[in-house]
C-alpha positions in Angstrom: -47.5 181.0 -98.7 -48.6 181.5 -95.2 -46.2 180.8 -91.6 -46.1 176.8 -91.0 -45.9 177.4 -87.3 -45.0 179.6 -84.3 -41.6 179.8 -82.9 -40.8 177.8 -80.3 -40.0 178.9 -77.0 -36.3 180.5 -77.1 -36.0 180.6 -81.0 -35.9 184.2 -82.6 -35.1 185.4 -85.8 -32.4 188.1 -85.7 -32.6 189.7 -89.7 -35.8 190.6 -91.7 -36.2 187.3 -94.0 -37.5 189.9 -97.3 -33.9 191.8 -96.5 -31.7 188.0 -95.9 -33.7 187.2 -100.1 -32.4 190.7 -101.4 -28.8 190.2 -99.8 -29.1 186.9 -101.3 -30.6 187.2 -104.7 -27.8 190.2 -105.3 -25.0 187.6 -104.5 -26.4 184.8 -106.7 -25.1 186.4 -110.3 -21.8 187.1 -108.5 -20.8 183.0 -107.6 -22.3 181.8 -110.9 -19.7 184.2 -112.6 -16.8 183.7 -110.4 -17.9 180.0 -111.7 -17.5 180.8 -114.8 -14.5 183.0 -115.2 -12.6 180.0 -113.6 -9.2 178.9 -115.3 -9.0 175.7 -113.8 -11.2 173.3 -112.4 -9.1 171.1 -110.4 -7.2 174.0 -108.6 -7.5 172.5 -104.8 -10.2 175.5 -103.0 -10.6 174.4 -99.6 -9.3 171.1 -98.1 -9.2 168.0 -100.0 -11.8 169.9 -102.2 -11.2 171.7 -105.7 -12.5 174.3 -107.1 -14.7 171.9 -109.2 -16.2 170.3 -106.0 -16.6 174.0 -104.0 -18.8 175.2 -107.4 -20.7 171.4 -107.1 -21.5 171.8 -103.8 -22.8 175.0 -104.2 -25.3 173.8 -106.7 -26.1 170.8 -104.1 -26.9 173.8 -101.6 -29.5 175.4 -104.0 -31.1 172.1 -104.2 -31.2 171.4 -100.7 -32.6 175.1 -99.2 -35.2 174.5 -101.9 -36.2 170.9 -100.5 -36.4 173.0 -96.6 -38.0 175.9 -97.6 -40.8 174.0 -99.0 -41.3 171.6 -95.7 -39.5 168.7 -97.2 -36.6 169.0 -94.9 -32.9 168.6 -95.2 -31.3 165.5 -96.6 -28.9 165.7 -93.2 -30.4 163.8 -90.3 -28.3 165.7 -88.1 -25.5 168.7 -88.4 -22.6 165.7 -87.7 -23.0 164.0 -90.6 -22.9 167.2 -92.9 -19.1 167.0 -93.8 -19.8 163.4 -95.0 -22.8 163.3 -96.3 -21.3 166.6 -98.8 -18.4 164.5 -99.8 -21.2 161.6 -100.7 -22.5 163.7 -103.0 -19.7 164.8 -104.6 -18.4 161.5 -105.0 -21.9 160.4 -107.2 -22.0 163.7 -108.9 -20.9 162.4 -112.5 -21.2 166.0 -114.1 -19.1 168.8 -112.8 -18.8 170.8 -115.8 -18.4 174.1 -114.1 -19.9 176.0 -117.0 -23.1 173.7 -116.6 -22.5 173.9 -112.8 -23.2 177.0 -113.0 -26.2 177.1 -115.4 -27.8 175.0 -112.7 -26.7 176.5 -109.6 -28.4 179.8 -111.3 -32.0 178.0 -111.8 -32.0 176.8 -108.5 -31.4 179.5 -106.9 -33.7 181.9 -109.1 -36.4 179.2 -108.3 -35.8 179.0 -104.5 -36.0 182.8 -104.2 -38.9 182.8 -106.0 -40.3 180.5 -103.7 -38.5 182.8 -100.5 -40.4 186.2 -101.7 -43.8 184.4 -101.6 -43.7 183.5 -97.7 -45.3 185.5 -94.9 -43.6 186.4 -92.1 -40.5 184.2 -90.7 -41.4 180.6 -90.5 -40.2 177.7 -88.5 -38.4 175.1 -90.6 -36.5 171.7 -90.4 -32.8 172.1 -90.9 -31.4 168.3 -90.1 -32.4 167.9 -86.2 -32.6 171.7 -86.0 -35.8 174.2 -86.1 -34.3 177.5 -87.0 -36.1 180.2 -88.7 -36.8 180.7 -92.2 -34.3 183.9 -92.0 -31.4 182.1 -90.3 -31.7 179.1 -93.2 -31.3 182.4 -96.0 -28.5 184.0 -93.5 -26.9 180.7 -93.9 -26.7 180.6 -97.6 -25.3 184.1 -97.9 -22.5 182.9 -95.7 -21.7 179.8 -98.2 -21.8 181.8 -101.5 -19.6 184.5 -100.3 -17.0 182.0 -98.3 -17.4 179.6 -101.1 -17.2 182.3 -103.7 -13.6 183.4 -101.4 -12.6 179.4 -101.9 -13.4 179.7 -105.6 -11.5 182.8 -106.1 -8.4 182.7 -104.1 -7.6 179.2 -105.3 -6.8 180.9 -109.0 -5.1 184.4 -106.6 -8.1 186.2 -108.3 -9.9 189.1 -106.4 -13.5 188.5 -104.5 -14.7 191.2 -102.9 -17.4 190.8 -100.2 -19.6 193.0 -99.5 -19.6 194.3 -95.5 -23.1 194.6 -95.4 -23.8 191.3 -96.9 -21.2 189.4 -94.3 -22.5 191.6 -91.4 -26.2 190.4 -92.3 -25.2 186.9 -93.0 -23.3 186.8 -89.7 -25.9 188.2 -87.3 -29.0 186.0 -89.4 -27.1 182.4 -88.3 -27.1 183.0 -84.7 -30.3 181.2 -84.1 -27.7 178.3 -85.7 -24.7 179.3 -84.2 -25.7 178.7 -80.8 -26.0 174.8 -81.5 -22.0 174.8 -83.1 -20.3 175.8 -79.8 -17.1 173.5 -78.9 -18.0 172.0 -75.5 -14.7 170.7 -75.1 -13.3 174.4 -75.6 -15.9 176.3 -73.3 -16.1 173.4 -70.5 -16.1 175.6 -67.5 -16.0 178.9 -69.3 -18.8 181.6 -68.6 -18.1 184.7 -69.7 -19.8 187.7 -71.9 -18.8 188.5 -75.7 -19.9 191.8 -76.5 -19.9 191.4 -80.4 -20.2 194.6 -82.2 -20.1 194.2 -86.0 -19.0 197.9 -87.1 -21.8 200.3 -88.7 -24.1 197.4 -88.6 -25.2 195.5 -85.2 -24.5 194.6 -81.7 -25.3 191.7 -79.8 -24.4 189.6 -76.3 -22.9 186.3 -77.1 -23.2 184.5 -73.4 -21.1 181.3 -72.6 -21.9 178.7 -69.7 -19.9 175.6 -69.4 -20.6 174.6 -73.0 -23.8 176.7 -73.3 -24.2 179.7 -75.6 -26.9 182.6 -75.8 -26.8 185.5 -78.2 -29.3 188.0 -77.0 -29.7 191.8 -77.8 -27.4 193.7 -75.5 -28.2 194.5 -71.6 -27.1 195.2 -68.2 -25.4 192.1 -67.7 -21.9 192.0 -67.3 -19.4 192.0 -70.1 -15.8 190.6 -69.9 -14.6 191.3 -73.4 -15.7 194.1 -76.1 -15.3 193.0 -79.6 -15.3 194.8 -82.1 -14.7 193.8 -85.6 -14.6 194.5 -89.4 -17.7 192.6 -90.7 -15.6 190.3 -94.0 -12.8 190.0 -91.8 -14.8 188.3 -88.8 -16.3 186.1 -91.3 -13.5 184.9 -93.2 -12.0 184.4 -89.4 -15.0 182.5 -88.6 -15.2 180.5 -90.9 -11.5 179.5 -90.8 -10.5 180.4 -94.3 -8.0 183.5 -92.5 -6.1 183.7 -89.4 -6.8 186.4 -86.7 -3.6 187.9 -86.6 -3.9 189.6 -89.8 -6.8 191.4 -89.0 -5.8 192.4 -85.4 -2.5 194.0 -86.6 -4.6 195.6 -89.1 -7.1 196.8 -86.6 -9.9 195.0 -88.2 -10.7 193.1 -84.9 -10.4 195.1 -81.8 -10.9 194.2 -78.2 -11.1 195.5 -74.6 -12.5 195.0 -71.2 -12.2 193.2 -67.8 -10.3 190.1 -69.9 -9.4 191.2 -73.5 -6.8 188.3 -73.7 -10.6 186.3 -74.1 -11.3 187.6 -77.4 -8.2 185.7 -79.0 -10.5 182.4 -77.8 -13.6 183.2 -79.5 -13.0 181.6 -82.4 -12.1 178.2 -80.8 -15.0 178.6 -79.3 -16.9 178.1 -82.1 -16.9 175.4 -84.6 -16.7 176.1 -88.3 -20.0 175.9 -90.3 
């Protein structure tokens, strides 16, 4: 399969798209078994969600980056109605036999990564009113399995143990996405310089103006606050399923700098994916 189009003006990809399928493919066999090995179904997960509806959704996922990475688009129109249009679909979703849930979630995905090692390059693609690349759509679905994979688990107080490099990957891959999920409320007024530095792994500049965010490879510029931080335990922070206090009295997240006391905002700067 050859590249659809160029990348617009002020869109990058930030991870290799051949690495984002490996990282992905690896983590495929790992959800379908935490699936499996699950006790019971209607254990609540995440939410008004149970364990049953976390393992559906994950199957409606493999669908969907299917339906994108072939052209076809999302089935969102836009990132707003995600939460709704997910809880649609559960609610017509007759089967949720989590055995068979899983039997199909594997096909999917062992079909769509089929379909992810035969592209060229990084392509542009449709992601509801979004164009992100190729590599950020795959960075995204590592981020669902292992947080949904975390829902799946700890709902039962059974052990999930994500892999550093594969959050750290999945966390630096979504930025071209992250920089459309800032809370303008939160950063109204707000310009300062995150420097983010995911330990043993990467280091970018994440630049806030009055509800505007950048994430560009580090420079001269000006930094307020150094971050640095554990790659699981800044994703399971970002993503809201822990609270940051844990991981700062466990030195997971550090910080330092002209305003330090910033870095205890970051994550309300950001709304959860």
């Amino acid at each position: 399969m050859s590249t659809r189009a160029s990348h617009p003006a002020g869109t990058k990809s930030f991870i290799d798209l051949s690495e984002g399928t490996r990282v992905l493919e690896a983590t495929v066999p790992k959800v379908a078994g935490a699936m499996r090995a699950v006790d019971d179904g209607d254990a609540k997960a995440i939410g008004h969600w149970t364990v049953r509806d976390v393992a559906a959704h994950l199957t409606d996922v493999a669908h969907d980056q299917h339906r994108i990475t072939r052209g076809e688009g999302s089935v969102y129109s836009t990132t707003k109605e995600i939460p709704d249009v997910n809880d649609q679909r559960l609610r017509a979703r007759e089967n949720k036999d989590l055995h068979a849930l899983a039997d199909e979630f594997e096909t999917q995905m062992t079909s769509y990564i089929s379909l992810l090692k035969s592209i060229e390059g990084d392509p542009i693609v449709s992601w509801a009113e979004l164009q992100i690349p190729q590599s950020a759509v795959v960075a995204s679905d590592i981020g669902e399995l292992l947080v949904h994979g975390f829902d799946i688990t700890h709902a039962e107080g059974k052990p999930w143990p994500i892999d550093p490099h594969a959050a750290g990957l999945s966390l630096k891959g979504i930025s071209p996405v992250t920089m459309h999920y800032v809370d303008k409320e939160a950063t109204a007024g707000v310009r300062a310089v995150f420097d983010v530095r995911i330990r043993g792994q990467w280091q970018l500049h994440f630049a806030f103006d009055d509800g505007k965010l950048k994430i560009e490879e580090p420079s001269s510029r000006r930094v307020d606050v150094h971050l640095s931080a554990d790659p699981v335990a800044f994703m399971l922070v970002g993503y809201g399923r822990v609270s940051h206090w844990g991981p700062l009295f466990k030195g997971q997240l550090l910080s330092w700098g002209r305003k330090p006391l910033l870095a205890l905002k970051f994550p309300t700067f950001l709304k959860n994916p």
